[in-house]
MITIZA-847507 format. One record per residue (C-alpha): residue in three letters; y, z, x. Coordinates in nm, 2 decimals, decimal comma. Layout:
REM residues N
[ALA [Y Z X]] ...
//
This chain:
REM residues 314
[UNK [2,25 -7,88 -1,47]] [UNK [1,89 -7,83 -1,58]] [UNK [1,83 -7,67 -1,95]] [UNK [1,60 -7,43 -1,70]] [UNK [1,86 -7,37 -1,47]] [UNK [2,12 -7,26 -1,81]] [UNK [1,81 -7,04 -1,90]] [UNK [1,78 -6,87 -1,54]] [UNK [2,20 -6,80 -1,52]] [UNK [2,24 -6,69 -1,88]] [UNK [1,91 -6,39 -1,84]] [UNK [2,11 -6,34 -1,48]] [UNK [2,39 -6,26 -1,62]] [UNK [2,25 -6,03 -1,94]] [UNK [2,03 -5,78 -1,64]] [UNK [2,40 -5,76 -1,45]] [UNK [2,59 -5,70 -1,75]] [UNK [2,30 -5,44 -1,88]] [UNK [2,32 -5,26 -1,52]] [UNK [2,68 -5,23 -1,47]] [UNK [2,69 -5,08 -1,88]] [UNK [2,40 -4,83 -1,72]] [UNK [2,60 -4,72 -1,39]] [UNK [2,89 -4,64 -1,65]] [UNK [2,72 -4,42 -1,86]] [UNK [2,55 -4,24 -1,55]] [UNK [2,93 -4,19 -1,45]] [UNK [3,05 -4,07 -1,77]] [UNK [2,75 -3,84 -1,77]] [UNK [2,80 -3,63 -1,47]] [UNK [3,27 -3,67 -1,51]] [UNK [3,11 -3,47 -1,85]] [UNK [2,92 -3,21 -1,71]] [UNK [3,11 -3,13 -1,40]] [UNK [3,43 -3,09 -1,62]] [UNK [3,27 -2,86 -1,90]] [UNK [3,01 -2,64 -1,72]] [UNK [3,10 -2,48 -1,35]] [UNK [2,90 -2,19 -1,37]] [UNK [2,63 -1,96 -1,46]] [UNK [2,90 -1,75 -1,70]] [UNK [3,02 -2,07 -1,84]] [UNK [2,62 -2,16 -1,92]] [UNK [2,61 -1,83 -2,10]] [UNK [2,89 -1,83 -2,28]] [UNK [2,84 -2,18 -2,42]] [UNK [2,48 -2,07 -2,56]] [UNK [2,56 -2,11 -2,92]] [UNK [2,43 -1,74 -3,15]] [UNK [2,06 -1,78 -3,19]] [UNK [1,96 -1,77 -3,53]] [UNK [1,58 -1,77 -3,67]] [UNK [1,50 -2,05 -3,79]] [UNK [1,10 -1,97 -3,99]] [UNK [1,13 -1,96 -4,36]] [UNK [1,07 -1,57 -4,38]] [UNK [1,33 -1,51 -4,09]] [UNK [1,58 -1,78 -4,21]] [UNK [1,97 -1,64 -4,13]] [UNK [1,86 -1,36 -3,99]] [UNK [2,03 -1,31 -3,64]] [UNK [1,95 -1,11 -3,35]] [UNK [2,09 -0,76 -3,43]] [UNK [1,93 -0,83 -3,75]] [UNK [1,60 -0,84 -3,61]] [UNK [1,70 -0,53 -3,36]] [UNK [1,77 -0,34 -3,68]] [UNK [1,42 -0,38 -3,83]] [UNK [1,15 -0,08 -3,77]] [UNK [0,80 -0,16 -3,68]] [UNK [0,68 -0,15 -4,01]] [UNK [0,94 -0,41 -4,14]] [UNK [0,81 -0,66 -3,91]] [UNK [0,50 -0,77 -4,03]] [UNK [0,43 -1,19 -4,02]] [UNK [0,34 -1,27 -3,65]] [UNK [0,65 -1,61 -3,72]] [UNK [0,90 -1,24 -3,74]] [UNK [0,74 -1,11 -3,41]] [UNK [0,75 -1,45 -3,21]] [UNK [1,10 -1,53 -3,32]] [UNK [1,23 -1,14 -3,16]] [UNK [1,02 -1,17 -2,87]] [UNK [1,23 -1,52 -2,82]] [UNK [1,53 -1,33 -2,85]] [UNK [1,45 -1,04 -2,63]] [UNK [1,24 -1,05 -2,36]] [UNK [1,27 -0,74 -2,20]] [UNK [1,30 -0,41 -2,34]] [UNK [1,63 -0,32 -2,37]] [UNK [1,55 0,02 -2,20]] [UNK [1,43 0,10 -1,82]] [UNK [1,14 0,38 -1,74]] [UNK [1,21 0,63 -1,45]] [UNK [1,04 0,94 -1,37]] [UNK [1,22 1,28 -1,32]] [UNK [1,09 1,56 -1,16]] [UNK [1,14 1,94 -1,08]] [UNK [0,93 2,23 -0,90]] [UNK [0,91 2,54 -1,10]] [UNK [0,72 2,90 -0,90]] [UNK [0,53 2,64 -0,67]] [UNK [0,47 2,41 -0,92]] [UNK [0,54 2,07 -0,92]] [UNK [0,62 1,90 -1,24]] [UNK [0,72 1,46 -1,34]] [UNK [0,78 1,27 -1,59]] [UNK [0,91 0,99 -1,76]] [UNK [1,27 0,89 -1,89]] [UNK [1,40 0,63 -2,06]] [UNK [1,79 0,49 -1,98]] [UNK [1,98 0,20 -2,13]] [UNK [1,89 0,19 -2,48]] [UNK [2,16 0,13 -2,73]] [UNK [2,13 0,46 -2,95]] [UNK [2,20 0,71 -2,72]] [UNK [2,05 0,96 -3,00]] [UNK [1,72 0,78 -3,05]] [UNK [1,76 0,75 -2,65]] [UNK [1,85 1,14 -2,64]] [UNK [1,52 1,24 -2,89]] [UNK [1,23 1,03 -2,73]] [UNK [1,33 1,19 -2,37]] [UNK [1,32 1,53 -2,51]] [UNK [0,97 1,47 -2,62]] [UNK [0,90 1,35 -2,29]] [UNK [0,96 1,62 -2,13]] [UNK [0,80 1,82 -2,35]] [UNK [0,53 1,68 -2,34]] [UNK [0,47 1,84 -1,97]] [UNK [0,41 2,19 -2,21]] [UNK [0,31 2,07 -2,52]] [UNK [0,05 1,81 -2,43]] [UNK [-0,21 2,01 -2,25]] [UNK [-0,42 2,21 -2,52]] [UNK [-0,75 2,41 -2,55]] [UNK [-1,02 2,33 -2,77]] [UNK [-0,87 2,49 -3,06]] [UNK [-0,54 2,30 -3,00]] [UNK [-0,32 2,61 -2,88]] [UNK [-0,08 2,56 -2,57]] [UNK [-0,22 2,73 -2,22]] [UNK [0,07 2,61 -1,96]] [UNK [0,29 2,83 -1,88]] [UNK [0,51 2,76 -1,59]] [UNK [0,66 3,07 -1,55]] [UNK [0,37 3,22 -1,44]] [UNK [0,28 3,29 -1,04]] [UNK [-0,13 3,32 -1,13]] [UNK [-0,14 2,95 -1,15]] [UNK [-0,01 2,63 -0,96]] [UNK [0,02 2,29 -1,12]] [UNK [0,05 1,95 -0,95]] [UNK [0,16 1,63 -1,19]] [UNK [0,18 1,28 -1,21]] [UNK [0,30 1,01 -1,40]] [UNK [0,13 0,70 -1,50]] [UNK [0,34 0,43 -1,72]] [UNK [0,14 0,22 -1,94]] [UNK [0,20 -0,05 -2,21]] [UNK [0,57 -0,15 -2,32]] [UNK [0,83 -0,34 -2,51]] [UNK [1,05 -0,32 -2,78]] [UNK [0,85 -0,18 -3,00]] [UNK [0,59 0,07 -2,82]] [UNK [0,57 0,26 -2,51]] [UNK [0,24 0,43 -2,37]] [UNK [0,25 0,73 -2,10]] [UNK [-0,02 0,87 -1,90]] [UNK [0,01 1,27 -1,77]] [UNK [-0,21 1,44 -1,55]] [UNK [-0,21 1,76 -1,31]] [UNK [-0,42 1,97 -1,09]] [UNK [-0,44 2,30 -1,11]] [UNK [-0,57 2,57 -0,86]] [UNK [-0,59 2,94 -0,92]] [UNK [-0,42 3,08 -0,54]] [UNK [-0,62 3,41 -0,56]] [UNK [-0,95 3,27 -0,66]] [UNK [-1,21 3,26 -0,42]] [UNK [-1,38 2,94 -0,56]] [UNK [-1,22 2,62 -0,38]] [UNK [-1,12 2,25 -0,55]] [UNK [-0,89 2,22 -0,89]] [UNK [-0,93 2,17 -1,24]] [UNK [-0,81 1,82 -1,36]] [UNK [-0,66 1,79 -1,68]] [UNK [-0,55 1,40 -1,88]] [UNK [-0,33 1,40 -2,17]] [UNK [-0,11 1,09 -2,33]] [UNK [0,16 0,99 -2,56]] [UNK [0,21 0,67 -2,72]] [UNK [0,57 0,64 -2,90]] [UNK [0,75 0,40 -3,15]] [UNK [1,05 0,29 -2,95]] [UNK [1,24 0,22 -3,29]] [UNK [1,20 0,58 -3,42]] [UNK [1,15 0,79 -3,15]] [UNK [0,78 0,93 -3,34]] [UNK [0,47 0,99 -3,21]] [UNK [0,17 0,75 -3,30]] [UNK [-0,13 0,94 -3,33]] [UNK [-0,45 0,72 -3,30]] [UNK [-0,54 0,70 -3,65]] [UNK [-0,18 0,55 -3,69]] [UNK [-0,28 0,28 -3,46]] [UNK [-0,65 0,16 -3,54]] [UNK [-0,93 0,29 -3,77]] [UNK [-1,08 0,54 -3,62]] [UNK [-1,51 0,46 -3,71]] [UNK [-1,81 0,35 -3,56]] [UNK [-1,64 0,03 -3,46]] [UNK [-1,48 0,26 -3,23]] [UNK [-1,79 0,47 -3,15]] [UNK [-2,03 0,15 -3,07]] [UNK [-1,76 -0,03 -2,82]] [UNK [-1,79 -0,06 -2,47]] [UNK [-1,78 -0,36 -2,19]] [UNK [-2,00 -0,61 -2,27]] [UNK [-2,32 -0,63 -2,02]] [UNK [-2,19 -0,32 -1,82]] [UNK [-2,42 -0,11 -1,63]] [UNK [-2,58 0,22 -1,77]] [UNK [-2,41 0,55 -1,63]] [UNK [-2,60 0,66 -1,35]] [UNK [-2,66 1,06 -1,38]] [UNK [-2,80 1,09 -1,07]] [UNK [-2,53 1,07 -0,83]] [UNK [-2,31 1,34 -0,65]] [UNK [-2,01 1,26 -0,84]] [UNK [-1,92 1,22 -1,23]] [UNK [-2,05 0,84 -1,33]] [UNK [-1,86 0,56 -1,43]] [UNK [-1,83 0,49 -1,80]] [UNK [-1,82 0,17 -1,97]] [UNK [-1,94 0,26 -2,30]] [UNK [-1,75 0,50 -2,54]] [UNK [-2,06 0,68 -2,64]] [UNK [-2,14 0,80 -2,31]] [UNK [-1,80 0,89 -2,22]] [UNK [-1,78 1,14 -2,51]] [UNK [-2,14 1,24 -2,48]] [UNK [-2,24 1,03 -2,80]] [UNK [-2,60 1,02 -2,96]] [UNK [-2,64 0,78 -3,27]] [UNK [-3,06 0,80 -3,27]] [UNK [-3,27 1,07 -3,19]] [UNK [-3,38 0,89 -2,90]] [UNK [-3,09 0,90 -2,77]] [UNK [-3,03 1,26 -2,74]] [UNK [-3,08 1,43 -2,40]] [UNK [-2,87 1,66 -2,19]] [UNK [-2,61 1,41 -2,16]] [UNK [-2,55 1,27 -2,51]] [UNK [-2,49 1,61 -2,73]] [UNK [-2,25 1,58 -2,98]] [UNK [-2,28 1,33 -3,32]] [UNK [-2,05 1,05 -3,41]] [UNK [-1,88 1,28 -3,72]] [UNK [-1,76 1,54 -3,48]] [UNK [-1,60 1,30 -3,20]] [UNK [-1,47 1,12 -3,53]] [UNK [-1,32 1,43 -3,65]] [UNK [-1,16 1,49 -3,35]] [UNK [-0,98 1,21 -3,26]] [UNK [-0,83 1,22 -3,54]] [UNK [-0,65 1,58 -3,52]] [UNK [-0,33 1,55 -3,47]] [UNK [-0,30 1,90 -3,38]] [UNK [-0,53 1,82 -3,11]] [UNK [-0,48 1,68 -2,77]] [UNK [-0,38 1,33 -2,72]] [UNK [-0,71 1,15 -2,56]] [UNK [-0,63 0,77 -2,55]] [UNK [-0,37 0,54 -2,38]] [UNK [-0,26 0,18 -2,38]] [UNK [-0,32 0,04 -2,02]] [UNK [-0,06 -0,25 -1,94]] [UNK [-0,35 -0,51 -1,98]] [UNK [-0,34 -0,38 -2,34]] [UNK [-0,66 -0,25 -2,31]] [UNK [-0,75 0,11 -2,41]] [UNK [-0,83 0,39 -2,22]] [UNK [-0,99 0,74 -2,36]] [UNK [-1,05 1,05 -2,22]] [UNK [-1,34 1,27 -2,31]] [UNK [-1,14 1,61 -2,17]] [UNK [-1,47 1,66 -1,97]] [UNK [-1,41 1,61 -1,59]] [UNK [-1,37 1,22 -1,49]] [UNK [-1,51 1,09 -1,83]] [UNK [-1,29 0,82 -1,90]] [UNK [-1,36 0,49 -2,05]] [UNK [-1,12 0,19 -2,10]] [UNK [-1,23 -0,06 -2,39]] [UNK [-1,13 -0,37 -2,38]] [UNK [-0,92 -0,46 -2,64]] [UNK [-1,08 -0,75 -2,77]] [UNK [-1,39 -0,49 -2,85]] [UNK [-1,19 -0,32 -3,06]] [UNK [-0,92 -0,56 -3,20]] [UNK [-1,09 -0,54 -3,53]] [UNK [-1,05 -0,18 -3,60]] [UNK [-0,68 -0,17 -3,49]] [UNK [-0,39 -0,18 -3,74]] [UNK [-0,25 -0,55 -3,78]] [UNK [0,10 -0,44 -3,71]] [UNK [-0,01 -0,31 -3,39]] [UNK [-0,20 -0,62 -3,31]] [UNK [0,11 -0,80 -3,34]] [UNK [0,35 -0,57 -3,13]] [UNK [0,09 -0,57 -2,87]] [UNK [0,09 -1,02 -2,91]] [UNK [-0,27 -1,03 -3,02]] 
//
């Protein structure tokens, strides 16, 4: 026999001997995970307690993190590693409803959470908020269900959530029965609430409340057009609220000055004007007829709060 031929057998016999080591560890393999793991409960169970890992969130667990309010979380490595742990909100939104003398009143509710108190309070002011929310000018209440002289239609609309924050749209129409003039008055309030504490966050809670504010709008939208039939479309905040910055600007349209907007957005006696659509963008509401604009939020990210940045993942 050739010293090639020994060369061939011997590397021959190292591949075999390599794959038959291979198929035995491939059989090992699946013996081991057939015998351990059967189903999606076993999977579960198995998963060992996650705990966070980051140097500022080191040993903290899960119901740690759960435990801590809004204002506790503050490094965007605290906020990531929850958001891991929970993806959902714990809680589920569903709307109630009720007719009252011909009216018809919804709106929302929360079910599920683990504090059936906190669960108990932030439902309350929900519904409240049917009676509470709508108010004149000089912030006094005008709804009054238990009245005949006047019929009221609302609706829901459910914005941003998570864990942490949970924005709510109301509206209704309302139509005097014995008046001779036909068509409704429209009328848009909000709330936006701190899931952790069951409080109200007024605007100025969330974001400075300034010219930043004042001189957003879309980028490269259109200009309102004031001579249609119907209310225009709004795209920038100053025209929505009927803003003038210049003398130029002022005109039959644009009447009131930055200061006084200013001052009243941030009333909190007043009525609650803005909203957090579930693109995260914002939405305000003049409390003149349609005059609504939504801001996108990277217009305004710099005059918003860094904690809420976070709780909102920007």
């Amino acid at each position: 026999m050739s010293k090639f031929t020994k060369i061939l057998i011997s590397c021959l016999l190292i591949i075999i001997t390599a794959l038959l080591v291979l198929k035995q560890n491939i059989l090992i393999e699946k013996t081991m995970h057939t015998s351990t793991v059967n189903s999606k409960e076993d999977i579960e169970n198995s998963k060992p307690e996650i705990v966070c890992t980051t140097d500022e969130t080191a040993g903290i667990s899960k119901e740690d993190l759960e435990s801590k309010s809004i204002k506790d979380l503050k490094s965007r490595d605290y906020l990531e590693v929850y958001n891991n742990l929970t993806k959902e909100p714990e809680y589920k939104i569903y709307i109630e409803s009720y007719s009252q003398n011909s009216s018809y009143i919804e709106y929302p509710q929360i079910e599920g959470m683990k504090s059936e108190e906190l669960q108990n309070k932030i439902n309350t002011m929900l519904k409240d908020e049917t009676i509470k929310g709508p108010k004149t000018d000089g912030g006094k209440n005008f709804v009054d269900l238990k009245k005949t002289d006047v019929i009221y239609e609302y609706s829901t609309r459910i914005g941003f959530t998570n864990e942490f924050i949970a924005s709510f749209e109301y509206s209704f129409e309302s139509i005097d029965p014995s008046s001779t003039v036909t068509g409704m008055n429209h009328r848009y309030f909000y709330i936006t609430i701190n899931m952790k504490t069951g409080e109200r966050i007024y605007l100025t809670d969330f974001m400075e409340v300034d010219d930043r504010l004042i001189n957003s709008g879309v980028p490269g939208a259109p200009e309102p057009d004031y001579n249609g039939v119907v209310t225009p479309s709004f795209y920038r905040f100053k025209d929505a609220f009927r803003i003038y910055t210049s003398d130029e600007e002022r005109d039959s349209y644009h009447t009131n000055t930055p200061e006084w907007i200013i001052e009243t957005l941030k009333d909190k006696s007043a009525e609650t004007k803005w909203f957090i659509e579930k693109n995260k963008d914002i939405t305000f509401y003049a409390g003149i007829d349609y005059n609504f604009v939504t801001i996108p939020i990277a217009e305004i990210k710099n005059a918003i709060h860094p904690e809420y940045l976070e709780i909102l993942g920007e």
